[in-house]
Biopython code that builds the backbone (N, CA, C, O; Angstrom):
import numpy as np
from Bio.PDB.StructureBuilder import StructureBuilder

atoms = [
    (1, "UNK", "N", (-100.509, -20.969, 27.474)),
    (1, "UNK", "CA", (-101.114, -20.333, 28.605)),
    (1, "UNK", "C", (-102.130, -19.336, 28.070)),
    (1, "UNK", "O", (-101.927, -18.662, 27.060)),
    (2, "UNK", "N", (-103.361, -19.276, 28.888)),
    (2, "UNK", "CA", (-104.166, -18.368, 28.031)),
    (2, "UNK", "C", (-104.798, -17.865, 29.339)),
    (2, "UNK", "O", (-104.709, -18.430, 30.429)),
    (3, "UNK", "N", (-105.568, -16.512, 29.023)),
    (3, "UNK", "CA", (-105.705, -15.724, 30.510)),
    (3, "UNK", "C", (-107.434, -15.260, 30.273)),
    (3, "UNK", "O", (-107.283, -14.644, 29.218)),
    (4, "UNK", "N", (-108.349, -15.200, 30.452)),
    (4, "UNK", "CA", (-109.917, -14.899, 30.317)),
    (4, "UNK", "C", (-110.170, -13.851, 31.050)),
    (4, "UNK", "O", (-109.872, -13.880, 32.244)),
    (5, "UNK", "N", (-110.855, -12.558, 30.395)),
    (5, "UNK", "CA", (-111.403, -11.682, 31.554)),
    (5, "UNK", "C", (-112.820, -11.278, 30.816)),
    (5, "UNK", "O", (-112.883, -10.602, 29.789)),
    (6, "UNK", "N", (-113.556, -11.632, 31.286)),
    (6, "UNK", "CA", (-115.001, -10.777, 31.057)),
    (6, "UNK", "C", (-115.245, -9.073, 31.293)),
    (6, "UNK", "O", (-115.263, -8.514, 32.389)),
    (7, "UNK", "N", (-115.421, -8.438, 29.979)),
    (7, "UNK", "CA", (-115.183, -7.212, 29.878)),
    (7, "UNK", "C", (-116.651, -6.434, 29.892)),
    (7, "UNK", "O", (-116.859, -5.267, 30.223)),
    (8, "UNK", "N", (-117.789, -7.613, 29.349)),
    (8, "UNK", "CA", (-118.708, -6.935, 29.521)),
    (8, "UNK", "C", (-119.875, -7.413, 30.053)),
    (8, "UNK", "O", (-119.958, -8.641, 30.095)),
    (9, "UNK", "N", (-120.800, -6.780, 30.471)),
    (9, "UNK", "CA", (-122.005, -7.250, 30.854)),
    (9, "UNK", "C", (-123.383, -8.022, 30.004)),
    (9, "UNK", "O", (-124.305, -8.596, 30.583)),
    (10, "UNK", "N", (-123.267, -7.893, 28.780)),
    (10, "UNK", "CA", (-123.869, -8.635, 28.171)),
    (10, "UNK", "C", (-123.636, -10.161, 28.026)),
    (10, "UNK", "O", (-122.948, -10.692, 27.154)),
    (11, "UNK", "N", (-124.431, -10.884, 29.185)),
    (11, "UNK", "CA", (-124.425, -11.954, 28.972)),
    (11, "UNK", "C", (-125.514, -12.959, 28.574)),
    (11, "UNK", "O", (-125.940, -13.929, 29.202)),
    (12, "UNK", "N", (-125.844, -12.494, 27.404)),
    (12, "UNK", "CA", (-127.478, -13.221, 26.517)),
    (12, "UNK", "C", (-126.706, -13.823, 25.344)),
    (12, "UNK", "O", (-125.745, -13.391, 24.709)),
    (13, "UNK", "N", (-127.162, -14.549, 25.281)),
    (13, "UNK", "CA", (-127.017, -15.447, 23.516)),
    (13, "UNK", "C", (-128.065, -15.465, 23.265)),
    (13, "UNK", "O", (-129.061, -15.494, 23.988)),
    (14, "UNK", "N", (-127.914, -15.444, 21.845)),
    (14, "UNK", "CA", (-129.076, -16.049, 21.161)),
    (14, "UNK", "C", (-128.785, -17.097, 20.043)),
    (14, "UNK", "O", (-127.691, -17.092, 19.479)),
    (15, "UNK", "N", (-129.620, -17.869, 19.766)),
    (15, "UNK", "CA", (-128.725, -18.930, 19.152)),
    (15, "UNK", "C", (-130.037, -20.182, 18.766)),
    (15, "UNK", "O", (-130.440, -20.909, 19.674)),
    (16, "UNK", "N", (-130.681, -20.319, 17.154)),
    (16, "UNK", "CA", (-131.712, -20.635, 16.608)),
    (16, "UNK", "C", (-133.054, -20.124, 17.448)),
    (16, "UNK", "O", (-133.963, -20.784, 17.952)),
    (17, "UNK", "N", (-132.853, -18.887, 17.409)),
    (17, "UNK", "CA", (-134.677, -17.925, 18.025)),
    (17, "UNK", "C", (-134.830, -18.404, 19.323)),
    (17, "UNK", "O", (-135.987, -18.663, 19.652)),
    (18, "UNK", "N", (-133.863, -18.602, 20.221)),
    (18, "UNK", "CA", (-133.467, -18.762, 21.470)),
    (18, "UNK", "C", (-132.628, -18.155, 22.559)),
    (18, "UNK", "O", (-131.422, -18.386, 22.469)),
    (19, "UNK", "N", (-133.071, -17.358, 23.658)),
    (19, "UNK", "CA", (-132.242, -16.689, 23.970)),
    (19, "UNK", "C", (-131.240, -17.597, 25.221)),
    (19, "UNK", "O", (-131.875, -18.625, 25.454)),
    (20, "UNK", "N", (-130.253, -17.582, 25.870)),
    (20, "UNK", "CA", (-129.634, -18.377, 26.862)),
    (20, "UNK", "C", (-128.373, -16.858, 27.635)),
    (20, "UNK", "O", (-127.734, -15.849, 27.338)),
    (21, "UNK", "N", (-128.675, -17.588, 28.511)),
    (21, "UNK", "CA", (-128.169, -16.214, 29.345)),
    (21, "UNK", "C", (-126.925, -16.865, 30.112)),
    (21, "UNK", "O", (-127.075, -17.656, 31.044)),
    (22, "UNK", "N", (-125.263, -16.312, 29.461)),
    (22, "UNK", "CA", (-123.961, -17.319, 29.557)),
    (22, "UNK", "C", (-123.427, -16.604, 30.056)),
    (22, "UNK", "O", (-122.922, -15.769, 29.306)),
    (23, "UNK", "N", (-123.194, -16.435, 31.390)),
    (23, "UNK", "CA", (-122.475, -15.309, 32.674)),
    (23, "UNK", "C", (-121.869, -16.161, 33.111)),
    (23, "UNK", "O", (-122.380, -17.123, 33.684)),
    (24, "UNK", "N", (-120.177, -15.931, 32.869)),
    (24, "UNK", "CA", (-119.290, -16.304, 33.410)),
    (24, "UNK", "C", (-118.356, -15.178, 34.116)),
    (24, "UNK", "O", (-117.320, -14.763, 33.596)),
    (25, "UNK", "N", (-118.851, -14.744, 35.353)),
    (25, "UNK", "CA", (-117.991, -13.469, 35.698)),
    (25, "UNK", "C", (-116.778, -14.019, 36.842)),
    (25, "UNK", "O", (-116.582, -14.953, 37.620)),
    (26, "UNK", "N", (-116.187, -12.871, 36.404)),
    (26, "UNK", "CA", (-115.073, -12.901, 36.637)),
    (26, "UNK", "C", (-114.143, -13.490, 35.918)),
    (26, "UNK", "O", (-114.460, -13.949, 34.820)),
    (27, "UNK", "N", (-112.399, -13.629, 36.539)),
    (27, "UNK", "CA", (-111.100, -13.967, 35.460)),
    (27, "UNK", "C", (-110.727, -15.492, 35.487)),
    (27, "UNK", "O", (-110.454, -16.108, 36.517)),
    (28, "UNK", "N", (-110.746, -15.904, 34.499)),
    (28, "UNK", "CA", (-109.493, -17.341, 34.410)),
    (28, "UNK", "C", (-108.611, -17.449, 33.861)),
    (28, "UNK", "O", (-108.361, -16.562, 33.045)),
    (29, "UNK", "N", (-107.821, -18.402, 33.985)),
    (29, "UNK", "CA", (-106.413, -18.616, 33.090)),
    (29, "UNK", "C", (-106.575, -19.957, 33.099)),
    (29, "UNK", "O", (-107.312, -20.565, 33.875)),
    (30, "UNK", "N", (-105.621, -20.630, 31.902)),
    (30, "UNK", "CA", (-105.568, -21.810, 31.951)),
    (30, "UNK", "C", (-103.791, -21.970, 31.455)),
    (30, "UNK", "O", (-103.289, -21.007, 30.876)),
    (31, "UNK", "N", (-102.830, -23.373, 31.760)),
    (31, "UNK", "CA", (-102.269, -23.649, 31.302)),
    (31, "UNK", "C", (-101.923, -24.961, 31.341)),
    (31, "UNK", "O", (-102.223, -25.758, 32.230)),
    (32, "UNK", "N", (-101.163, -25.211, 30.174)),
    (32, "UNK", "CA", (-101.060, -26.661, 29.543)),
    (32, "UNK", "C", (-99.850, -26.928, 28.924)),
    (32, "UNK", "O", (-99.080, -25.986, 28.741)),
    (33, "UNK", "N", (-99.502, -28.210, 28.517)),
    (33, "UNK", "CA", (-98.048, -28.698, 27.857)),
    (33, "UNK", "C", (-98.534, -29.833, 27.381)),
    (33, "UNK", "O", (-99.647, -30.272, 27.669)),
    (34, "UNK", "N", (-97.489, -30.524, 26.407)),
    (34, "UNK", "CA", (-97.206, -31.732, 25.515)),
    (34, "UNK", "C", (-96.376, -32.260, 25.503)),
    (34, "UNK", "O", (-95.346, -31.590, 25.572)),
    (35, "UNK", "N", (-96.221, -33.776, 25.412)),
    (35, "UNK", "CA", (-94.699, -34.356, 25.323)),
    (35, "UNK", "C", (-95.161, -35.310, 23.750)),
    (35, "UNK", "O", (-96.336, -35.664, 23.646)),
    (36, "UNK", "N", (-94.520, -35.533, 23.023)),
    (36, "UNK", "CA", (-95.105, -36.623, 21.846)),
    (36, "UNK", "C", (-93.337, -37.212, 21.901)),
    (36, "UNK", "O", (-92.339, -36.507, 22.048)),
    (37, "UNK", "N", (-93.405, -38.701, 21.730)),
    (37, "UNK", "CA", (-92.421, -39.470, 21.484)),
    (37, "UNK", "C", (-92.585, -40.063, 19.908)),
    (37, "UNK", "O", (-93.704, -40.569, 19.824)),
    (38, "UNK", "N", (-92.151, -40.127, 19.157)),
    (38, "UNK", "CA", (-92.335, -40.434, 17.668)),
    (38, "UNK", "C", (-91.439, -41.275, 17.324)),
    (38, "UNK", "O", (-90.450, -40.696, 16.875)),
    (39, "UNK", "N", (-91.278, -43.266, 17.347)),
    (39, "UNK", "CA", (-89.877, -43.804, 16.722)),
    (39, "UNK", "C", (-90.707, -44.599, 15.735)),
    (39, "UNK", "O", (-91.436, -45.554, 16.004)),
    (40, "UNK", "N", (-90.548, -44.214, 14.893)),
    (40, "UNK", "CA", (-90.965, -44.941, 13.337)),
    (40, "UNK", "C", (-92.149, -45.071, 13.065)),
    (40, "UNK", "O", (-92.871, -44.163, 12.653)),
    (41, "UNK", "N", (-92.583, -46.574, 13.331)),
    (41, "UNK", "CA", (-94.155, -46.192, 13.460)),
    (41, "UNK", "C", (-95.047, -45.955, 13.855)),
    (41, "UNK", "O", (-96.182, -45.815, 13.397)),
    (42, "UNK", "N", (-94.257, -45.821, 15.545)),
    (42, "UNK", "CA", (-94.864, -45.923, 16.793)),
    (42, "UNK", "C", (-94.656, -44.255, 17.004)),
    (42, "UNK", "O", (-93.602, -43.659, 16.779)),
    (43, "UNK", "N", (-96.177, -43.518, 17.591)),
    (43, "UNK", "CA", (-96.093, -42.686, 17.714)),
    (43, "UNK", "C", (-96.829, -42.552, 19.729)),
    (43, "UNK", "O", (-97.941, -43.015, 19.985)),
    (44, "UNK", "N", (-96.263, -42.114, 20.450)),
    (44, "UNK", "CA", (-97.238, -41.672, 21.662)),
    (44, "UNK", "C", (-97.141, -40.111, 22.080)),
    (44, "UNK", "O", (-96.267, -39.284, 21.819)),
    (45, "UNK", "N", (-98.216, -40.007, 22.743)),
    (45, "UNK", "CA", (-98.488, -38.434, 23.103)),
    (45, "UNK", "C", (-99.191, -38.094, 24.360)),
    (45, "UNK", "O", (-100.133, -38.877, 24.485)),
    (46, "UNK", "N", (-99.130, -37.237, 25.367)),
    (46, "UNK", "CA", (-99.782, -36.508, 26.418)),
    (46, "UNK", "C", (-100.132, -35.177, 26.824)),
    (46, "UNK", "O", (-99.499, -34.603, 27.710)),
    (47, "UNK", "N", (-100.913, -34.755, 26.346)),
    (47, "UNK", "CA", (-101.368, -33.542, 26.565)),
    (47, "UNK", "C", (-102.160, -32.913, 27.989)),
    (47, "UNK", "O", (-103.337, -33.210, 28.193)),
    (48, "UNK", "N", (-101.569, -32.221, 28.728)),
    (48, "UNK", "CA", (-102.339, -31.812, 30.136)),
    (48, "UNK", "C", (-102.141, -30.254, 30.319)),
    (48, "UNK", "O", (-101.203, -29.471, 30.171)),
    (49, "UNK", "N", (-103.520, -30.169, 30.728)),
    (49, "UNK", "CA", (-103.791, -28.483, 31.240)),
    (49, "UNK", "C", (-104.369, -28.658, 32.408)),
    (49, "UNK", "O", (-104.576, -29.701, 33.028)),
    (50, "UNK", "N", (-104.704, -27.165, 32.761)),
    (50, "UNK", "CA", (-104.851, -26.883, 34.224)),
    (50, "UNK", "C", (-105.418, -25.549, 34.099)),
    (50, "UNK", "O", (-104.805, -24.616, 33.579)),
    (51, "UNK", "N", (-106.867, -25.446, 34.691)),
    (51, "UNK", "CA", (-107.060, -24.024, 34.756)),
    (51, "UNK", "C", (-107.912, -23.666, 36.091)),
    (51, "UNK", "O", (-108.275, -24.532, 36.887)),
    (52, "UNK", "N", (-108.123, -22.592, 36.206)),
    (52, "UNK", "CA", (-108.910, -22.472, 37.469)),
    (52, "UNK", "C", (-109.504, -20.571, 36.999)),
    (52, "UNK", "O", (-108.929, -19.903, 36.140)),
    (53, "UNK", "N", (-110.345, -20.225, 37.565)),
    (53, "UNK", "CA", (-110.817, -18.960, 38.130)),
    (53, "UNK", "C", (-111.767, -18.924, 38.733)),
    (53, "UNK", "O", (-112.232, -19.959, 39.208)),
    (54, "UNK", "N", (-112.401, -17.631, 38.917)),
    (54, "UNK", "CA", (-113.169, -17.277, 40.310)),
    (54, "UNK", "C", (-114.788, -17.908, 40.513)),
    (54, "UNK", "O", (-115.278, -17.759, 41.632)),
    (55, "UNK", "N", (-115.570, -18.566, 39.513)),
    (55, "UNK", "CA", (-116.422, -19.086, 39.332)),
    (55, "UNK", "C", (-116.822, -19.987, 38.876)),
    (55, "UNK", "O", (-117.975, -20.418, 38.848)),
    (56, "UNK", "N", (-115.354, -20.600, 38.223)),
    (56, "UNK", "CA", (-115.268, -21.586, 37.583)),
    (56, "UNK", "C", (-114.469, -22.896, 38.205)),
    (56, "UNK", "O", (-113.266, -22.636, 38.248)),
    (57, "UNK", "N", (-114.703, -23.953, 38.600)),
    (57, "UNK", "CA", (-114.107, -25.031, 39.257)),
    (57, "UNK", "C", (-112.693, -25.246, 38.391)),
    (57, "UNK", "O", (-112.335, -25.004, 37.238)),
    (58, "UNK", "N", (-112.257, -25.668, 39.248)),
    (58, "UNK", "CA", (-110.701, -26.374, 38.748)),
    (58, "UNK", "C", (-110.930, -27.057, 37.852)),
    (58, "UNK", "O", (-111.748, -27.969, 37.976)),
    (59, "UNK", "N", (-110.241, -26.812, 36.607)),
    (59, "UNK", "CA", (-110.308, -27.438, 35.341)),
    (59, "UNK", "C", (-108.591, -28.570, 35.399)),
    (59, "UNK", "O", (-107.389, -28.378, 35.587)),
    (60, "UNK", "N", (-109.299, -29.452, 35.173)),
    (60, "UNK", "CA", (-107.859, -30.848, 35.167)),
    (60, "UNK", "C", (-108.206, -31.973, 33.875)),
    (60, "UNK", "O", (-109.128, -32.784, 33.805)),
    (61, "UNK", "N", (-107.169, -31.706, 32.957)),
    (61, "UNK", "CA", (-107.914, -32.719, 31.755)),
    (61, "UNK", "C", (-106.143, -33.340, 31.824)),
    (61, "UNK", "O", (-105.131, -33.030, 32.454)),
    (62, "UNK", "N", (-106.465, -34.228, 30.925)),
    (62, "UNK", "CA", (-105.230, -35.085, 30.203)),
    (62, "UNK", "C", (-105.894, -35.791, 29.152)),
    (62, "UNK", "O", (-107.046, -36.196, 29.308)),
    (63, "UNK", "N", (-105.028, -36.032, 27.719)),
    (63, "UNK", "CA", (-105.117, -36.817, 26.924)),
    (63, "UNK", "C", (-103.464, -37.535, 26.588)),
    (63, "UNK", "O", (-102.335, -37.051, 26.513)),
    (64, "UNK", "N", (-104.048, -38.959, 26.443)),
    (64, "UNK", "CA", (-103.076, -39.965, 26.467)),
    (64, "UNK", "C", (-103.182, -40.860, 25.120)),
    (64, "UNK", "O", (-103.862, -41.853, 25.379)),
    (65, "UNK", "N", (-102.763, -40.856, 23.821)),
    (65, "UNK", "CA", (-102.379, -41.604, 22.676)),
    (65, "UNK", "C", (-101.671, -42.197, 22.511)),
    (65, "UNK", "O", (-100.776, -42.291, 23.351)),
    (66, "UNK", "N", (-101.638, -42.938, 21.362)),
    (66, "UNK", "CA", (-101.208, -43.908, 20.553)),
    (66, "UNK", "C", (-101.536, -44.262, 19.370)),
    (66, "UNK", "O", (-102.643, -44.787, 19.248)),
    (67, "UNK", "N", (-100.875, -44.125, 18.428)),
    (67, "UNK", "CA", (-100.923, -44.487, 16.671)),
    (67, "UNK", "C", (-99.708, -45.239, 16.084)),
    (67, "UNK", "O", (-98.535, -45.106, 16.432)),
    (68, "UNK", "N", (-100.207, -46.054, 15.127)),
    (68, "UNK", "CA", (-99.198, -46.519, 14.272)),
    (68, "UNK", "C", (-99.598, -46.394, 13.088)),
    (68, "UNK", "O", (-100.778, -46.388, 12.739)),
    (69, "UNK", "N", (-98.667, -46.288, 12.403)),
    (69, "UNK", "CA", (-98.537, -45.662, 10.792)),
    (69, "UNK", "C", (-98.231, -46.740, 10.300)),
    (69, "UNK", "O", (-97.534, -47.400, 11.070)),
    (70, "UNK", "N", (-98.563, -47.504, 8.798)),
    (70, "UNK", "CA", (-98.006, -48.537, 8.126)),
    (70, "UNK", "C", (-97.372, -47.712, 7.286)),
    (70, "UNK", "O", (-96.659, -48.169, 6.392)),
]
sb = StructureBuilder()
sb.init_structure("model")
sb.init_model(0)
sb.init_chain("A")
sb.init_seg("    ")
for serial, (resi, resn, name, xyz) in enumerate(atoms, 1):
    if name == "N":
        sb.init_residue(resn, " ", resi, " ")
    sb.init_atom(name, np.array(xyz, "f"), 0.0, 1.0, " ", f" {name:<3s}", serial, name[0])
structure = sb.get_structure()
């Protein structure tokens, strides 16, 4: 779980002799979990978060794997 608050008003980058102006005001949080199943060589996994705040749209991801090991 992780929580975001913008503390200050400087919102300029600069970044290769370029300036970009990255204002994200106001707070977010995000949270997330994992399940991984692991039987021998077969490995699967799911990772999903969830975040939201005041300027920022609903954040909804998932990742879904699969590996095998020789």
């Amino acid at each position: 779980m992780s929580y975001l608050a913008q503390l200050s008003n400087d919102d300029n980058v600069s970044y290769g002799g370029s300036a970009y102006k990255a204002a994200l005001p106001g707070n977010r949080w995000r949270i997330g979990g994992g399940l991984a199943l692991d039987t021998g060589p077969h490995r699967v996994f799911l990772d999903m978060r969830y975040g939201h705040g005041s300027d920022v749209s609903r954040e909804v991801s998932a990742v879904v794997g699969y590996s095998y090991r020789f």
